[in-house]
GUMAR-147903 format. One record per residue (C-alpha): residue number from 0; residue in one letter; x negated, y, z. Coordinates in steps of 0.5 Angstrom, whole numbers, plus 500, padded with zeros to 3 digits. Example, Ala and Ser with C-alpha at 12.3 -4.5 7.8 and 13.67 -1.06 7.14 Angstrom:
residues 2
 num residu  xx  yy  zz
   0      a 475 491 516
   1      s 473 498 514
This chain:
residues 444
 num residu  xx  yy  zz
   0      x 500 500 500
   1      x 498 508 498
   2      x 495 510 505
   3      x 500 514 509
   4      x 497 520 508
   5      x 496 520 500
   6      x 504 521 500
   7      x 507 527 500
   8      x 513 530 505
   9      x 519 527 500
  10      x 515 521 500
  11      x 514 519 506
  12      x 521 520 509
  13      x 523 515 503
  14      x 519 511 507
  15      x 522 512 514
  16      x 528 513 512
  17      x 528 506 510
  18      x 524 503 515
  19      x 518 502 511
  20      x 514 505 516
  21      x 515 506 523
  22      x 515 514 526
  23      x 508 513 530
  24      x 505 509 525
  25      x 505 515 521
  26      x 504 519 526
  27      x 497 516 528
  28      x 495 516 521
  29      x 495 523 521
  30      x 492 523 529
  31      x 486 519 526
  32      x 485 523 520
  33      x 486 530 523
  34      x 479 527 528
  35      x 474 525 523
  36      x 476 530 518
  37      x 477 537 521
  38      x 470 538 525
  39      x 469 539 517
  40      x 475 543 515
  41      x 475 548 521
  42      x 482 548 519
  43      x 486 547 526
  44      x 486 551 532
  45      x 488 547 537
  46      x 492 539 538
  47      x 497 538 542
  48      x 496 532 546
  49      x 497 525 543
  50      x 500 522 549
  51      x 506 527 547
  52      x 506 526 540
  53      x 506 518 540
  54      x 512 519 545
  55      x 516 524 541
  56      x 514 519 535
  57      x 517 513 540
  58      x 523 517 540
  59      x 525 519 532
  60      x 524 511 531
  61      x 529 509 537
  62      x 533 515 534
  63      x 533 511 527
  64      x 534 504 531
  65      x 540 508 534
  66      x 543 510 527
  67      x 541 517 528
  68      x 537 520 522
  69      x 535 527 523
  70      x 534 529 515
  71      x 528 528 510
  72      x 524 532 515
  73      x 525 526 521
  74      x 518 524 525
  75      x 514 528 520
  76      x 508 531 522
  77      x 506 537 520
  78      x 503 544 523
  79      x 504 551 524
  80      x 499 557 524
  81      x 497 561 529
  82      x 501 567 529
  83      x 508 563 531
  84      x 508 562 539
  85      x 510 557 542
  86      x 511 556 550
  87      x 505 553 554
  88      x 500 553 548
  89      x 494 558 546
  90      x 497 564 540
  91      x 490 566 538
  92      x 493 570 532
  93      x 485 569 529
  94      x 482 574 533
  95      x 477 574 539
  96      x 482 579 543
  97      x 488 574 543
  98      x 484 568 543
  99      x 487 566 551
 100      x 493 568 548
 101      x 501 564 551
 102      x 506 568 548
 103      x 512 563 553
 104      x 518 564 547
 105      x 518 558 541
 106      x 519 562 533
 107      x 525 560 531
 108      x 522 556 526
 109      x 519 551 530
 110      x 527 551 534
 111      x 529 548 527
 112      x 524 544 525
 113      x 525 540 532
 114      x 531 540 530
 115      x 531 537 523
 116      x 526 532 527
 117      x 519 535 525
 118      x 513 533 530
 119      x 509 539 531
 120      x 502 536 531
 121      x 498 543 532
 122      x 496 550 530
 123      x 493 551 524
 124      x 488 556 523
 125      x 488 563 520
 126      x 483 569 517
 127      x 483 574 524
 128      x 490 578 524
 129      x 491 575 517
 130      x 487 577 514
 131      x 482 572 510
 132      x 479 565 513
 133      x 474 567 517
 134      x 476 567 524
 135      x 474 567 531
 136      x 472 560 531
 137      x 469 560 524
 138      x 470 560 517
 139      x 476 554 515
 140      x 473 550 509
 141      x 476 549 503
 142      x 476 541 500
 143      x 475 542 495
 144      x 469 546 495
 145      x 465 546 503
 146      x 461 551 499
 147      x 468 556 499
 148      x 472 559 504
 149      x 480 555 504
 150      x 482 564 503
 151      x 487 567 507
 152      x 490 569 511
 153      x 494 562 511
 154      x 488 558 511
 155      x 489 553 516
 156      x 496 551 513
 157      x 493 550 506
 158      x 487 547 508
 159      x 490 541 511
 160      x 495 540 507
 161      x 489 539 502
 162      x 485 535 506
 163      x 491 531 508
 164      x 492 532 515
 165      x 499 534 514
 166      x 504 533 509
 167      x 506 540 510
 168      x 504 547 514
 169      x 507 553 515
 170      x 504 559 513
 171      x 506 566 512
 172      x 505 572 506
 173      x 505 580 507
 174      x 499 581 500
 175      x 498 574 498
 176      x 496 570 504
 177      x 501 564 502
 178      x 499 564 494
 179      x 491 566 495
 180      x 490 559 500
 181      x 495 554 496
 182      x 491 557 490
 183      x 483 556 493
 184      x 486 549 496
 185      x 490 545 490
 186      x 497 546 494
 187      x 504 548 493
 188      x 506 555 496
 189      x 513 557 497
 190      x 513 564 499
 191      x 521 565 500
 192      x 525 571 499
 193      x 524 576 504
 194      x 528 576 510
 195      x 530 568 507
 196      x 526 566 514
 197      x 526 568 521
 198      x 520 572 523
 199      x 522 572 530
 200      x 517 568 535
 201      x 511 570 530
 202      x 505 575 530
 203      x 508 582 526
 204      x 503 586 522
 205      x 508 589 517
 206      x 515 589 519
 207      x 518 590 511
 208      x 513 585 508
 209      x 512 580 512
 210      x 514 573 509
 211      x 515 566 512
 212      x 514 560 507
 213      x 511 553 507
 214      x 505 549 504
 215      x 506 543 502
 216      x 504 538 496
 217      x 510 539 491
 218      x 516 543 489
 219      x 520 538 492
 220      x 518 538 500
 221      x 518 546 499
 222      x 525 545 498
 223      x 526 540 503
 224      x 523 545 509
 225      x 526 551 506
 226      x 533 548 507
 227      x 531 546 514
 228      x 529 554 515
 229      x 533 559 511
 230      x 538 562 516
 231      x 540 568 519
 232      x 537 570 526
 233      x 540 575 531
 234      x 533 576 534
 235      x 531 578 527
 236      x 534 583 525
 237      x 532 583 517
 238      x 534 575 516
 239      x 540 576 511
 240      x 545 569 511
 241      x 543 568 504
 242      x 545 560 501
 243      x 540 555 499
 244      x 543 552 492
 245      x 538 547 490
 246      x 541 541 487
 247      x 537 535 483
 248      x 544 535 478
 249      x 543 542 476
 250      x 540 542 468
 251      x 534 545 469
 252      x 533 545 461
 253      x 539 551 461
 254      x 534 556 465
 255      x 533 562 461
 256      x 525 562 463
 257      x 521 567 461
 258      x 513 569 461
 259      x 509 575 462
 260      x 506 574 455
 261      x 500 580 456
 262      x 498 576 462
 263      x 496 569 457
 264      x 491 573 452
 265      x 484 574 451
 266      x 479 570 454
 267      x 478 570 462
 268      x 476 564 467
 269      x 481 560 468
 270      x 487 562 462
 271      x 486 555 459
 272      x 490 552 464
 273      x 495 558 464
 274      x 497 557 457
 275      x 496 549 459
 276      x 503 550 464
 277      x 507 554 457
 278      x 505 548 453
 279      x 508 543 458
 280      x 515 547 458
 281      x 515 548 451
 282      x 514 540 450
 283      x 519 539 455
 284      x 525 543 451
 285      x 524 550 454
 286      x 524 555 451
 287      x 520 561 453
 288      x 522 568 452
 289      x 515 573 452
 290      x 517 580 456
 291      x 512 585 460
 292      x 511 587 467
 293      x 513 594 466
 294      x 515 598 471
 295      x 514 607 473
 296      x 511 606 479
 297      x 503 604 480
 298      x 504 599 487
 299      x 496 600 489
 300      x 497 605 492
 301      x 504 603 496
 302      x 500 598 499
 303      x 498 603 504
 304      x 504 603 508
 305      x 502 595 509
 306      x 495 598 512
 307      x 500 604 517
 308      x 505 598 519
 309      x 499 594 521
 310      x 496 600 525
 311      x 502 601 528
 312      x 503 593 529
 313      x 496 594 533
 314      x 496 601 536
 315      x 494 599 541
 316      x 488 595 540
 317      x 485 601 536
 318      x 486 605 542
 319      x 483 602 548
 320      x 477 598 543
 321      x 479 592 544
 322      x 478 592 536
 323      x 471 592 538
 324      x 472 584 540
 325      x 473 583 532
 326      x 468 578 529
 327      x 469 582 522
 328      x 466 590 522
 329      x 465 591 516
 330      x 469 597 512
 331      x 474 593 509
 332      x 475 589 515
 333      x 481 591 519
 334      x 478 595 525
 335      x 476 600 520
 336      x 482 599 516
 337      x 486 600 522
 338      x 482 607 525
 339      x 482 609 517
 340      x 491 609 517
 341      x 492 613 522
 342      x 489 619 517
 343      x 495 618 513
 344      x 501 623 513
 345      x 507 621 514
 346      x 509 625 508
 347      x 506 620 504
 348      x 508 615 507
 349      x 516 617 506
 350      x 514 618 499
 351      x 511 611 499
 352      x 518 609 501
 353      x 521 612 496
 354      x 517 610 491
 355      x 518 603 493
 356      x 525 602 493
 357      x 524 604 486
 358      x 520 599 484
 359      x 524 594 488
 360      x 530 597 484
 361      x 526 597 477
 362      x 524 589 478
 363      x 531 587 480
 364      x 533 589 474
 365      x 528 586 470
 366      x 529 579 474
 367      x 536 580 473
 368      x 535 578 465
 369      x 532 571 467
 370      x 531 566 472
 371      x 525 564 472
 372      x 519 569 470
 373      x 512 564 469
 374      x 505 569 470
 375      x 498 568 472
 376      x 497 568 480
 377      x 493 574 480
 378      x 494 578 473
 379      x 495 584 472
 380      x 500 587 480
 381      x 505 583 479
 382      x 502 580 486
 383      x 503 586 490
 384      x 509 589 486
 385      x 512 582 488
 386      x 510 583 496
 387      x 512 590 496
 388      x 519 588 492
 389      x 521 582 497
 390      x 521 577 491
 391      x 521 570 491
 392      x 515 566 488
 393      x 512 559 487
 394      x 504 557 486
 395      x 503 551 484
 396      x 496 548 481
 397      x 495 548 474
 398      x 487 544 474
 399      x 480 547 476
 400      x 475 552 474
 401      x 468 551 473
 402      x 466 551 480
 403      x 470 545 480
 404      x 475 549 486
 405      x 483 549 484
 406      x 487 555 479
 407      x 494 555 480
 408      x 501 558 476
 409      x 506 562 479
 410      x 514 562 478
 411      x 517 568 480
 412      x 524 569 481
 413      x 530 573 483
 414      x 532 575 489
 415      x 535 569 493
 416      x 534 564 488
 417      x 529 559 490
 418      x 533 555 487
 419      x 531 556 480
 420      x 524 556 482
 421      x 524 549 484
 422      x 527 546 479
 423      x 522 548 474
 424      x 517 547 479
 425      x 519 539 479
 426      x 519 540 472
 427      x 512 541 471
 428      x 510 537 476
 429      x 513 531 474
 430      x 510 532 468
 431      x 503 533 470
 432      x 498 530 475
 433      x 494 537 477
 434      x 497 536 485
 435      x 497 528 485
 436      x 489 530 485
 437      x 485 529 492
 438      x 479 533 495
 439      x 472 528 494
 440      x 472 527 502
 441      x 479 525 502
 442      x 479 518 500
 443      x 473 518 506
């Protein structure tokens, strides 16, 4: 049999749920791995206790015995990162002034991952404050390539469902801390509609940007753990109730899927594997439709208000130099950052404000007239004018570079509609076998 940790989440709860494999088998197949391959990856912050594992493990098996199934996600092992509290165990947010850390509450998405049957195996680590991979501990390694940092700010989440420590992590995304890391890593990244997923429970760093989406190997688990997580939550107030309408019955041949053609030109690094995912649609009977990415609004410089949001998220660790503690000083790093945002008017940013909602008005209307839009991960501004708008999307591997790491594809969507990105998503790996690679060490 396929080594438990080779299956993917939907894999793996086909297994369970048909009793081919027990709950604690599982779980001590992940525990083994996560012990012989982590001192390499740097990937994990902290593991909670066996004993507690292999007991709650114990109990989704008695459950099954019982009659009671949770759902796909019943007895599967997964991980969180760093920024979502949960009571009695260390949220270091990446950052030596956090590293001692108990914030005594549960994140919402912990509360309903417990629910559907989920068993939280640890914390994951992430770039200081996320931002990056490098954080108090080090640097988190990607698998592919030790010779590279796993990218941030997810880099935890990603690097370990890469490294098969789990089936999937739960990362977060204000600028690209989902896409960059899935992308780094060879996995599959769901960075959802803003306000789709509770925050509530998770460190802030930009109220009006800060996104909650799971890391996994495929289109199909993402679906899976974003159906257990969308919601409405009172104790966040920017959650909207919102369905999820995925359905495995839907044609996804009657999408209108369109690319940002400019996006696919000319010769730079790794185009060939982004022109390789339009002819695998073409091939498969979809019609692509070429439109541009033009908007009125420049989206750099609105950025900013991502930098004034974080300066104000941590005041007060400029104020009392507690940024001192940082491992990262340069001038980019976020004690700079945060010092240098303090300058900034609040003209400007109320200016920023308005010209965001702009923006957020001018790519509504041009997702309107698809369902899915196909672009390079990181042409163009699509990535920020994406973040800034609250617009949904899909990073999924589509080969390798030169230097032997992983490139991804990104599917974007319209607000709330996910869905549409699953479905091509699925089709393209359905009809590929860029995931179903492993890292050298994987096989290890």
């Amino acid at each position: 049999m396929t080594d438990i940790t080779d299956f993917n989440a939907s894999e793996l709860s086909a297994r369970i749920h048909q009793r081919q494999v027990s709950c604690v088998d599982v779980m001590n197949a992940y525990l083994q791995r996560i012990e012989k391959l982590n001192p390499t990856y740097n990937a994990i912050v902290n593991i909670a206790p066996t004993e507690k594992l292999l007991a709650q493990s114990i109990e989704c098996d008695k459950e099954l015995a019982a009659g009671k199934y949770r759902g796909p996600l019943h007895g599967i092992p997964y991980g969180i990162k760093d920024l979502f509290a949960v009571p009695d165990t260390r949220t270091t947010w990446g950052a030596t002034p956090y590293k001692d850390q108990v914030i005594n509450e549960t994140a919402t998405i912990v509360t309903k991952l417990e629910e559907a049957g989920g068993v939280l195996v640890g914390k994951f680590t992430l770039g200081a404050l996320a931002m990056g991979d490098v954080w108090y501990g080090g640097v988190t390694k990607n698998p592919w390539n030790l010779k590279q940092g796993a990218s941030g700010s997810s880099a935890g989440s990603a690097s370990a469902v890469s490294a098969g420590l789990v089936p999937f992590a739960i990362g977060t995304e204000t600028l690209g801390s989902i896409v960059s890391p899935s992308t780094r890593n060879g996995v599959t990244g769901l960075r959802p509609t803003f306000g789709r997923i509770s925050r509530h429970g998770a460190m802030a760093l930009s109220w009006s940007m800060d996104k909650v989406g799971p890391i996994s190997r495929s289109a199909l688990d993402n679906a899976i753990v974003l159906a257990v997580l969308n919601g409405s939550d009172t104790k966040d107030p920017a959650t909207i109730p919102a369905a999820f309408n995925y359905s495995v019955k839907k044609d996804v041949k009657k999408l209108k899927v369109g690319y940002f053609s400019s996006f696919f030109e000319g010769n730079r690094a790794g185009i060939e594997n982004d022109r390789a995912v339009l002819e695998l649609l073409k091939n498969q009977g979809i019609t692509l439709h070429p439109v541009e990415l033009k908007t009125s609004i420049n989206a750099a410089p609105l950025v900013s208000m991502l930098l004034v949001e974080g300066a104000a998220a941590f005041d007060e660790l400029t104020r009392f130099d507690l940024d001192d503690q940082m491992v990262a000083q340069h001038k980019s790093a976020w004690p700079n950052v945060f010092r240098a945002a303090r300058f900034i008017p609040a003209v400007e940013y109320i200016q920023m404000s308005r010209q965001r909602s702009v923006l957020i008005e001018e790519m509504h209307a041009l997702m309107k007239e698809y369902d899915v839009i196909i672009t390079p991960s990181f042409a163009g501004q699509q990535l920020q004018i994406t973040n800034l708008t609250g617009h949904p999307a899909l990073c999924l591997p589509n080969g390798f570079g030169a230097n032997g790491s992983p490139t991804s594809i990104t599917l974007l969507a319209n607000l709330f509609e996910e869905e549409k990105l699953i479905m091509v998503g699925r089709l393209i790996q359905e009809n590929s076998d860029w995931q179903a690679k492993r890292p050298p060490l994987f096989a290890k």
